[in-house]
N, C-alpha and C positions, 0 to 999 in steps of 0.2 A: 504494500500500500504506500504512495505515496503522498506525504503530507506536505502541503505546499509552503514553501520557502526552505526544505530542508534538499532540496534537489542538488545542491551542490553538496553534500555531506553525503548522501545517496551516489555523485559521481568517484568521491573519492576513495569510498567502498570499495565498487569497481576496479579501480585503480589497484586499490591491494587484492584482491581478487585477483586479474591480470599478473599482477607480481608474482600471484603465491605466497602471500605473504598474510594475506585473511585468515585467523584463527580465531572460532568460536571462543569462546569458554569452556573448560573440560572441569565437571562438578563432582568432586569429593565426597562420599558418605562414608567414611570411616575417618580413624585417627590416620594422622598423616604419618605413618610411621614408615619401615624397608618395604612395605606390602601395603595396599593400600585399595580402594573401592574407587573407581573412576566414569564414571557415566557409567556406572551399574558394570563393570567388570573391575573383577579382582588382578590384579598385577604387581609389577615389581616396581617400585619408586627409584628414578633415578632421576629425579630432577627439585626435589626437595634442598633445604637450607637448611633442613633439619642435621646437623652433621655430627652431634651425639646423641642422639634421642635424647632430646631433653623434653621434647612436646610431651610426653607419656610416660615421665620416671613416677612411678610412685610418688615417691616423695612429693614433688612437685605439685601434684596432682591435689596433695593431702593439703600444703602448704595454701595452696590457693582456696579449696574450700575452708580451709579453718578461716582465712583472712576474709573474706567476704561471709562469715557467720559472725565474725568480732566485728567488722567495719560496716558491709552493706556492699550493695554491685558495684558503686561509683562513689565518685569523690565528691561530687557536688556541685566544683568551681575551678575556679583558672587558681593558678599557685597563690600567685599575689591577692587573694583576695579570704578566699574562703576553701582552698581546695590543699593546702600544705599537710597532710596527714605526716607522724612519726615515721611510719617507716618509709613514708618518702625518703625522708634525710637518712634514715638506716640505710637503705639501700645507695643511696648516694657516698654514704662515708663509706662502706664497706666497696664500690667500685673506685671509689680512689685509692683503697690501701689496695685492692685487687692489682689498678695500673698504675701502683707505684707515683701518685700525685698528688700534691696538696690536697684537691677539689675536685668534682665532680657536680654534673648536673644534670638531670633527665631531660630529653624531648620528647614528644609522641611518638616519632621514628626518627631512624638513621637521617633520611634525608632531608626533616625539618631543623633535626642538627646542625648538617654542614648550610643546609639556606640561614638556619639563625644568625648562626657564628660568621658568617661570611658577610652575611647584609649588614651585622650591625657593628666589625670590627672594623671595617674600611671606609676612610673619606677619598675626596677626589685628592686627599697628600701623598695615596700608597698604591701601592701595586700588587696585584695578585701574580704567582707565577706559578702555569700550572700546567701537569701532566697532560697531556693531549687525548689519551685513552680515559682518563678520569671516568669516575662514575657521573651520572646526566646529574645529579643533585649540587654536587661541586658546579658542573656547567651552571645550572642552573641561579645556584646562591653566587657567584660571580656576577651573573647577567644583571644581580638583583644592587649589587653593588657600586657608588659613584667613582669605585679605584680605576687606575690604570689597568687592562691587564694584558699579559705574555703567555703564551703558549709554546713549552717546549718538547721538539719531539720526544716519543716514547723512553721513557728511562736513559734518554740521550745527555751525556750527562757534561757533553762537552757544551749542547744545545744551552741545556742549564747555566751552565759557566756565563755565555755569552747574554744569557739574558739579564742573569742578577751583574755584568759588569754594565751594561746600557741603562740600570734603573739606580745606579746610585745617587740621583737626585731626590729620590723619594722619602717621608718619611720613615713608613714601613714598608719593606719588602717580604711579601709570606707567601713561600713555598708552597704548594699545596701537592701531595700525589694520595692513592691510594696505596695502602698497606700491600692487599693483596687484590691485581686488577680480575675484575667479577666474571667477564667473560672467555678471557685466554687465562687463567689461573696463576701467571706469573708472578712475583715479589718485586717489590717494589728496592733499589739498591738505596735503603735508604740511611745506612752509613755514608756511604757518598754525597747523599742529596744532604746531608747534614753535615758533612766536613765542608761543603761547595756552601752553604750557607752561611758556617760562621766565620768560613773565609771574608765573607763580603756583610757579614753582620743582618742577616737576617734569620725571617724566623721558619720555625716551622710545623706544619701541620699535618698531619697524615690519615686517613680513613680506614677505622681497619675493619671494617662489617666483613670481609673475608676470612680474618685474620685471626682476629678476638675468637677464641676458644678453639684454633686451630695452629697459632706457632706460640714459639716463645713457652718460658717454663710456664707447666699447668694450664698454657693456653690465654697467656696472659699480652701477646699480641706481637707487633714488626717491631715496635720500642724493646720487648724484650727480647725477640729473637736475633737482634743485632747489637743486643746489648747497650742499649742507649741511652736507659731511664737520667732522668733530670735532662736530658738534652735537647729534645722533643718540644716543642712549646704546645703542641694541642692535636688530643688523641681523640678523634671522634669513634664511636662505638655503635654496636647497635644491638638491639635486646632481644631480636625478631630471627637469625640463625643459627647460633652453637647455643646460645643460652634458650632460645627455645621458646620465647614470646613474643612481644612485642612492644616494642619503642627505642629510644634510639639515649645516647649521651655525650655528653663532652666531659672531657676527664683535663684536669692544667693547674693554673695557676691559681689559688683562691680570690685574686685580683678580678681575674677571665671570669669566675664565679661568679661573683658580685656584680659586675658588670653587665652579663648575659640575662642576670635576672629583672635588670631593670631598660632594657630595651631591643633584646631579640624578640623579634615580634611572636613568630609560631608560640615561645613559649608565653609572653603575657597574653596572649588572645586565646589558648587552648584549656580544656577542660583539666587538668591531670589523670595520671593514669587511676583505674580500678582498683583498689587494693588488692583483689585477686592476682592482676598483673605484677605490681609491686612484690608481692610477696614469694610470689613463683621468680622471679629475679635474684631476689635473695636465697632463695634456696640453689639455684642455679652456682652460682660463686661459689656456695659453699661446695657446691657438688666438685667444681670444676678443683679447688684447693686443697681438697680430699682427697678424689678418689680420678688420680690423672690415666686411669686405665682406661679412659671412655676416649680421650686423646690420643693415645698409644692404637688403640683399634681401629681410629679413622682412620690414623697413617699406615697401619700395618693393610688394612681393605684396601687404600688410593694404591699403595703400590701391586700389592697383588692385579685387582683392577687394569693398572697402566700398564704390566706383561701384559695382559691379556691381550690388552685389544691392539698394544704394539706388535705382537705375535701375528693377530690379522690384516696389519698392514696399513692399520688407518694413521693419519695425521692426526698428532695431539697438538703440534703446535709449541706455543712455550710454556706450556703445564707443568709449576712444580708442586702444586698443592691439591686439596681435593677436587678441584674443580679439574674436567676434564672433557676437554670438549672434544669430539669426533667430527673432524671437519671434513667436510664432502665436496663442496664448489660452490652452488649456487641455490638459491633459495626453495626453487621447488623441490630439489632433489633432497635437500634436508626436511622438508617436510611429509613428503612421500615416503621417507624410512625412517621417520618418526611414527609417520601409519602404521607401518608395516612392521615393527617393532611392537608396535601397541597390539595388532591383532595375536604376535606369539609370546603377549603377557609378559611385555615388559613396558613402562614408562616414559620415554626418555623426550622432553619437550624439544620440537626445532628452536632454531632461530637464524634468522638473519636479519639481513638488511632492513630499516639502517640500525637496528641495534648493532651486529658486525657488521666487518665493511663487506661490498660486493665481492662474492669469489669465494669469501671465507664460512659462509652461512653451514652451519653445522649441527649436529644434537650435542647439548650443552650437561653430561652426565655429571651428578654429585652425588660423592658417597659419603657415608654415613658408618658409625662407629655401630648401628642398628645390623648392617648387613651379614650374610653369614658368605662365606666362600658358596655354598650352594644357591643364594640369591645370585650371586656374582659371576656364578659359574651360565646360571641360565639365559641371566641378561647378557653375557659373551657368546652363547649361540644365537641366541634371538639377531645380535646384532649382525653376526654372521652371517648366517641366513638371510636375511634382508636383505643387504648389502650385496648379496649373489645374486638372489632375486630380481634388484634394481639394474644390475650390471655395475655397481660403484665399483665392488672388489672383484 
């Protein structure tokens, strides 16, 4: 049916259509765990952010109803006003001693994090300078920005040099990259990017929504797995994959604290989280400071995993962490053996363009500390088979 004045929204449909690149919604009835209920089939999850099971630990599970029987569903208000509940701040102090930081602060997610800290750290005296693959929120909280900003090729670290030597007129100069980049799985070289910084006295920031509960001791992130803690000026986080919920942080300076509270916009204008939510967080940390065998799993699965499907000859690309894409060429073709994976019960979402660029469009597999070698094993035939089916391999 067409409703009139939406006709151009209706062409652009099309468009992706034509592409290949139109995908429905695919609707989950079960927990989102290694196995999962997908528009009414049972399959194998390879495309979840879930990467310890933390969605469905017991514990977690317990924590969150006890907290919404003590508090209620919701918080009521925006922080500033009427919505600050204790274990807000609990969970807050307990992810700064987690990343090793003064301070800490919640968002609703990751990405109204980096738009907070971003809109409201920079005037037209500073400059952003920032990874080119970046996550879109970073693009985003930039655009939202009055700074200068630089974009320097991928983990180019010469690119970098040259850009923080053309900005030394600036007040502040801030770095930006991600931890760990979302869709090729690589690290971010960010001892470099931080000796290339205080060479020329700036600062820096890093994104570790890939990262946080995947490197570093206990999974405590790219600051700790390069060893870097106090060097770092601003560690954004997010609540929503290793830990298993949802919303997002800044972890810094208690200065950075203080500040964000009184004019990042997402968070004076948004509701706070649930205490359910909150309190499933905290138990998450503790999980993670505990019991680091759910960390050890994901790694010990990703590499099992990467023989596998290097055995069948697909391109991972520069994959060193769980994320692992299987890259095919071009957009329809990754979607077509995304099909056809799906029909022999296994999960694995396409992607392309323009999330990747043209040429690279791929199925974007994540493992999980949930999976057993016999998940792993079926989803490497499924992929197989397809793959021969299509003529890829």
């Amino acid at each position: 049916m067409t409703v009139p004045g939406f006709e151009f929204l209706e062409q652009e449909i099309q468009n992706l259509k034509d592409q290949g690149l139109y995908r429905p919604l695919r609707v989950i009835s079960s927990t989102n765990d290694a196995e999962f209920v997908v528009d009414g089939k049972k399959v194998i999850n390879l495309s979840s952010n879930n990467y310890l099971g933390f969605t469905t630990h017991p514990k977690l599970i317990k924590m969150a109803n006890d907290a919404t029987s003590k508090y209620g569903v919701g918080s009521g208000a925006v922080r500033t006003i009427a919505g600050t509940m204790d274990i807000h701040e609990e969970l807050e102090r307990k992810l700064a001693e987690f990343k090793h930081t003064e301070a800490a602060l919640m968002f609703q997610s990751g990405f109204t994090a980096n738009v907070g800290v971003l809109q409201s750290m920079l005037s037209d005296q500073d400059v952003v300078i920032s990874d080119q693959l970046n996550h879109a929120s970073i693009i985003d909280g930039i655009r939202l920005t009055k700074a200068a900003r630089k974009v320097y090729q991928h983990c180019d670290m010469d690119d970098l040099e040259k850009a923080l030597k053309e900005t030394q007129d600036k007040r502040v100069r801030l770095v930006v990259t991600d931890g760990v980049f979302s869709m090729d799985g690589d690290i971010a070289p960010l001892k470099d990017i931080t000796e290339l910084a205080e060479k020329y006295d700036a600062m820096v920031m890093v994104d570790d929504a890939h990262a946080s509960g995947v490197l570093g001791q206990n999974g405590r992130g790219s600051v700790s797995h390069w060893g870097l803690d106090g060097r770092v000026h601003i560690q954004i986080g997010t609540l929503s994959k290793a830990i298993g919920s949802v919303g997002g942080y800044v972890a810094g300076a208690q200065v950075l604290r203080d500040y964000l509270i009184h004019v990042a916009r997402p968070f004076l204008f948004s509701t706070s989280h649930p205490p359910s939510v909150v309190a499933t967080c905290i138990g998450a940390i503790e999980l993670l400071d505990q019991e680091p065998e759910h960390v050890d799993r994901l790694w010990e699965n990703t590499r099992y995993f990467k023989d596998g499907i290097a055995k069948l000859g697909f391109d991972t690309g520069r994959s060193e962490t769980p994320i692992v894409p299987v890259i095919v060429g071009e957009a329809p073709e990754a979607m077509a053996l995304s099909d056809k994976v799906y029909e022999k019960g296994v999960f694995a979402q396409g992607i392309g363009f323009p999330t990747v660029p043209k040429g690279q469009a791929r199925l974007r597999c994540m493992m999980s500390a949930t999976h057993t070698h016999e998940h792993l094993d079926t989803a490497l035939t499924a992929i197989e088979d397809a793959g021969k089916e299509l003529g890829i391999i």
